[in-house]
MARDRENBA-162122 format. One record per residue (C-alpha): x, y, z; residue in one letter. Coordinates in steps of 0.05 Angstrom, whole numbers, plus 5000, padded with zeros to 4 digits. Layout:
<recs>
XYZa...
</recs>
This chain:
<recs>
529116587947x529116708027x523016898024x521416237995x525615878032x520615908098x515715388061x521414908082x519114958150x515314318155x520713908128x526514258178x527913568202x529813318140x533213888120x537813868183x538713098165x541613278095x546413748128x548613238168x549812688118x553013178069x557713288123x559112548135x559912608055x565113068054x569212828117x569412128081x571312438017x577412828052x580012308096x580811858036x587212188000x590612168063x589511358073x591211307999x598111708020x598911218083x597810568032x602810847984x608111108040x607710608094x605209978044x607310037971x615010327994x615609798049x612709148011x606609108061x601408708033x597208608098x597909408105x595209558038x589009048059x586909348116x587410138096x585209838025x579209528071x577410198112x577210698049x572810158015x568210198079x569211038087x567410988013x561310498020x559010948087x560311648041x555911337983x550211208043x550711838059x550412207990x543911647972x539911948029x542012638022x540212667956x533512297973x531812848032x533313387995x529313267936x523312997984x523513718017x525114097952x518313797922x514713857993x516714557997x514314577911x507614267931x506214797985x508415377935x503615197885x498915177938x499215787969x499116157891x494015807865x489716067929x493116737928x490416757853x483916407874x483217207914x484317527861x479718017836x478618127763x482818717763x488918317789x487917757734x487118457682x494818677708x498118057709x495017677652x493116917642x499516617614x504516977661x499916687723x500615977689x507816037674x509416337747x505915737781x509415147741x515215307705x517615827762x516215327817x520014797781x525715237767x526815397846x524614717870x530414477827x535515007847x533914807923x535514157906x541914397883x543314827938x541614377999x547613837956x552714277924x552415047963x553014638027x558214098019x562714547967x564715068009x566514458063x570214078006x575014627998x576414968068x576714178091x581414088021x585414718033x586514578111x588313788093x593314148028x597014598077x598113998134x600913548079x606014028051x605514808066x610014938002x607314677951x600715107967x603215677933x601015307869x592915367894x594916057916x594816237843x589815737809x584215897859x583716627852x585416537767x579716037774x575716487820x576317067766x574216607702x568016457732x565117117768x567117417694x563516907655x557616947710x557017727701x556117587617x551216967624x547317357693x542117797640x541117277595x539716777653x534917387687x531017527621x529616687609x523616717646x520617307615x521817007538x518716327556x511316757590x512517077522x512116417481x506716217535x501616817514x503416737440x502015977446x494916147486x492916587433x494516117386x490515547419x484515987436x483016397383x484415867327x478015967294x478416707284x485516487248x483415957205x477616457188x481416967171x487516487134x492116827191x496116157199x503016377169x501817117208x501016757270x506616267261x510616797249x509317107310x510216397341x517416367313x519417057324x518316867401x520816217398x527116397365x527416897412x527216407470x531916037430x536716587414x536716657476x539115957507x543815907457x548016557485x547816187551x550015527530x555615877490x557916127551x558215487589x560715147527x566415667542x566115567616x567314847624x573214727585x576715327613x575415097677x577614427659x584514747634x586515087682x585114427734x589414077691x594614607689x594114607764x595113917760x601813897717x604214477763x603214137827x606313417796x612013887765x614114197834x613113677868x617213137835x622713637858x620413637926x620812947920x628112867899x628613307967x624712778008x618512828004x614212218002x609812007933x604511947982x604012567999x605312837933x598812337912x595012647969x596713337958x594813247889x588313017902x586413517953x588214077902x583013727852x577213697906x578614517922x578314597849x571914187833x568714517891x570515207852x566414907800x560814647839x560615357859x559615637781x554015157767x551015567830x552116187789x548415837722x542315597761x541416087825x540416707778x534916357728x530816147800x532116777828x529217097779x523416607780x522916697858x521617447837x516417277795x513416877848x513917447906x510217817867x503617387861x504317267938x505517887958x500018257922x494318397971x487418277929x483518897915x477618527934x476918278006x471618188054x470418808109x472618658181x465818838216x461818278174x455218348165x451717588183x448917198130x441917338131x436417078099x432817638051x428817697992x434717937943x432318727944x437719007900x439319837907x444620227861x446120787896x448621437854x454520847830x460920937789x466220467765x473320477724x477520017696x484619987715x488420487665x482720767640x481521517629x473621527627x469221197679x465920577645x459420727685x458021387729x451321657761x447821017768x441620907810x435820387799x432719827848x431119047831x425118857863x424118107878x418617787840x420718347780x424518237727x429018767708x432118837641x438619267621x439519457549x444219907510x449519977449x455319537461x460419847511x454920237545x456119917606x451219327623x456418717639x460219227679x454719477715x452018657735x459018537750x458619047813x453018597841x456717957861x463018417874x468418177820x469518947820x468519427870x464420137856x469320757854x463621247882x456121037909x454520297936x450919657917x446119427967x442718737973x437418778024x440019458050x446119228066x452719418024x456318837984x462619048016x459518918088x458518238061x462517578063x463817477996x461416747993x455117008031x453917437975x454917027921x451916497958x444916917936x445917017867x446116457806x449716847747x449416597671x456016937644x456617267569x461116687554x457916027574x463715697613x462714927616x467614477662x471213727644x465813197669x459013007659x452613447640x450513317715x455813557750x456114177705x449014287720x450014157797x456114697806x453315187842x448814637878x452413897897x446313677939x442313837875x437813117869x436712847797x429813147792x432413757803x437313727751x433813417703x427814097720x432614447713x434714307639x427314277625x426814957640x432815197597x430114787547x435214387540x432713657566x432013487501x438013517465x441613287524x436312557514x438812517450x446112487478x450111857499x449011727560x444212307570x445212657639x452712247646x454912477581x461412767581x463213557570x469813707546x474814207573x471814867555x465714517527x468014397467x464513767444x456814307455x454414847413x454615647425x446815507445x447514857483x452415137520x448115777537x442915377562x446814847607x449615557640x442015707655x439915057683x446515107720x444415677755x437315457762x439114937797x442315247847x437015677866x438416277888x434916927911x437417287851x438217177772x443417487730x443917367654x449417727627x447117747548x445316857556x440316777505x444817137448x446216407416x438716237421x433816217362x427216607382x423116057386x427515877440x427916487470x421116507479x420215877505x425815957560x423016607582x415016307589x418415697634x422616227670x415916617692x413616127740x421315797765x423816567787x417116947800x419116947872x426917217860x429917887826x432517767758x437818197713x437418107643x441918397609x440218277534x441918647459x434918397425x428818797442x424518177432x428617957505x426918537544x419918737523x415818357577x420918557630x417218947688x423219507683x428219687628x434720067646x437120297589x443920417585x448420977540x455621107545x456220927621x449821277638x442721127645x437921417591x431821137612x428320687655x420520457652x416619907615x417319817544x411420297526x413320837565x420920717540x419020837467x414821547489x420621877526x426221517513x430221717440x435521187456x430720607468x426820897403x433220767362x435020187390x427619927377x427220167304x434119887288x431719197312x424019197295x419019407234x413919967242x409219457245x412218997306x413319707341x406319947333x
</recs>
């Protein structure tokens, strides 16, 4: 939590103030036993009414100025505890932002989403805590203890045995509740993943009638979270009334030795005083053990935290930039490999090919040959193991990553749409995109005319995830998106798999003329896709098998001849 504790920086000031008004807290909560021992020694025993009004009157103003002081305090402290939140989030949602893929692959989706809410919230609470209780507890009893001793040394013998009985209930109880407050976090990004399964992939479930499975799986974690919580509650439902006894028992010890020291002379007052000191040490003990419930939970979650800010991205731009440059989107595979994280075979090895602009250049193969990992090289969300991309001779990783990207307009294999309106989907990648752009845009993904027959047309409105579009409509808003933006180079990871082949066709006469001038990928499964393409790679268990026009493909190549035959008759072949 330290570590943490420097994004309280900008709000030092207020920080400093809370320390200060705590202070003022506590010295107004300490000074009033001993003017409630003066009222009852000097005013009750002698009959004093004008004595009793003005003490009476100061404690009610120490006790007015004390409840000033706790107001503020507790408004400072939770203004910086939320500042310092605010800035948290911030600086993990653009430490995630630089993530590469492979980062997002090791921690996972839900963990990231728990990590930056739930975490955040647990230490931005526990700060809260700490800056009012860890500060003005340990004051409350050394101030108690010193105030105790000065009243009547004596009777402190009493607090010599409570505190360190006290002391010993709650570090044992701490020690049993600390796993089970550790592991909280864990079992709730747990429930989190289960839950963002569940959400996701409900389809596949209700297609497969996997709705009691799943919900078993749901309960199994949630009871398991629950299990869980109720092991710690069990311990502070043991906690608080043992704490509470033995106060109490402190209590009747210090009223039962002291009414003897009072037949010896010793004033009520100070027995009163005494009394109340010994209750302020002891509630300060227990301020203390809520430290010891919340602290370990957000230090835990501070943990969690560490790690997403302290893991340097895999993926970062070289420190003897190349300049953007304006080129013509030449793209080079030099002699490239690549493997994922964990895994024991190279997805891709040995690959060399160029992109020529005004060519378009298809990649084909079985599934889990290689061909999104191989386009996914280009813009750099991985780097090559062995060999180098090159855009216009110059290495990717010499490149600023937004330069790079900046060149190329991707269509993913899962058509991602964003909350908001068809025209701000389409203009993305492009804001200064004007409406005839857009709208030539959807023309050429051929999908101006669904979108007329929309509400609103161009301002209707996508749903998260674009759920309110097709599998096809949403393909073809990803094209137009990256049409509009563009760029010197075209990659379409597998986009026109949700597209009839009338459709198909269509999109790929209208793309002729839009891209004749830029390189274009496409990376397709259907023959019919790649046939007209200038060069087809095609692709076979990481490695290239072919490469050449579709003719000379089907003379030398036995992998493009199978792929072919499985897809067309002897008669579209020939």
């Amino acid at each position: 939590m330290l570590k943490l504790f420097k994004f309280l920086k900008p709000y030092s000031a207020m920080v400093a103030g809370v320390l200060v008004l705590v202070f003022l807290q506590t010295i107004s909560d300490l000074y009033l036993p001993t003017l409630m021992s003066d009222i009852i020694s000097k005013g009750v025993m002698n009959g004093d009414i004008d004595y009793i009004w003005r003490i009476g009157g100061i404690m009610l103003l120490i006790a007015g100025g004390g409840v000033v002081c706790s107001v503020i305090a507790s408004f400072f402290s939770a203004k910086s505890a939320i500042g310092m939140g605010t800035l948290i989030r911030d600086r993990v949602f653009k430490k995630v932002e630089s993530f590469s893929l492979d980062e997002f692959d090791k921690f996972g989706n839900a963990t990231l989403i728990t990590r930056t809410t739930n975490d955040i919230n647990q230490v931005q609470m526990v700060t809260i805590i700490i800056m009012r209780m860890m500060i003005s507890a340990p004051m409350m009893a050394i101030g108690g203890l010193i105030l105790a001793v000065r009243k009547d040394a004596e009777l402190t013998w009493v607090l010599a045995v409570a505190i360190p009985v006290l002391a010993l209930v709650i570090v044992i109880l701490a020690k049993i509740g600390l796993p089970y407050f550790k592991i909280m976090q864990i079992k709730i990004d747990k429930i989190n993943l289960v839950l963002r399964e569940k959400l996701t992939g409900v389809r596949v479930i209700r297609a497969f009638n996997r709705e009691a499975k799943e919900t078993a799986r749901f309960k199994d974690a949630n009871y398991d979270l629950t299990d869980n919580n109720i092991k710690v509650n069990k311990i502070m439902a043991f906690m608080m009334p043992t704490i509470m006894l033995l106060m109490n028992i402190t209590s009747l010890a210090i009223l039962w030795f002291g009414a003897k020291r009072v037949n010896n002379g010793m004033d009520i007052g100070t027995l009163i005083a005494f009394t109340q000191y010994a209750m302020q040490i002891m509630f300060s003990m227990v301020m203390v053990s809520m430290m010891f419930v919340m602290v370990p939970r957000a230090q835990a979650a501070s943990v969690r935290i560490n790690e997403v800010l302290e893991t340097e991205p895999g993926i970062v731009d070289a420190k003897d930039l190349k300049e953007c440059f304006t080129g013509r989107g030449f793209i080079e595979f030099k002699d490239v490999s690549f493997s994922y994280h964990g895994a024991e075979e190279p997805a891709i090895k040995g690959i060399s090919f160029c992109c020529k602009p005004g060519e378009m250049t298809a990649i084909i193969g079985s599934t889990g040959s290689g061909k999104s990992t191989l386009v996914n090289l280009i813009p750099r969300f991985y780097d090559v193991e062995s060999g180098s991309v090159l855009i216009d001779s110059v290495d990717v990783r010499s490149m600023s990553q937004d330069c790079l990207r900046a060149k190329i307009g991707l269509v993913p294999q899962k058509a991602i749409l964003f909350n908001g309106t068809i025209a701000e989907n389409i203009r993305f990648g492009n804001e200064s995109a004007t409406d005839e752009e857009v709208k030539k845009a959807a023309q050429i993904a051929q999908a101006f005319d669904f979108i007329s027959d929309m509400e609103g047309q161009f301002e209707h409105q996508i749903s998260q995830g674009g759920t309110n579009v097709s599998g096809g409509q949403k393909q073809r808003l990803s094209i137009a998106r990256a049409l509009a933006r563009k760029p010197e180079i075209y990659i379409f990871d597998d986009s026109f798999s949700a597209l009839d082949f009338k459709t198909d066709a269509n999109l790929r006469a209208a793309l002729k003329n839009e891209i004749a001038d830029s390189t274009v990928i496409l990376v397709a499964q259907r023959v019919g896709t790649v046939m007209d393409a200038d060069r087809i790679i095609v692709l076979d268990e990481g490695m290239i098998a072919g490469i050449g026009t579709h003719r000379e493909l089907l003379n030398n190549c036995d992998v493009y001849k199978e792929i072919v035959s499985s897809q067309l008759s002897e008669e579209e072949i020939a």
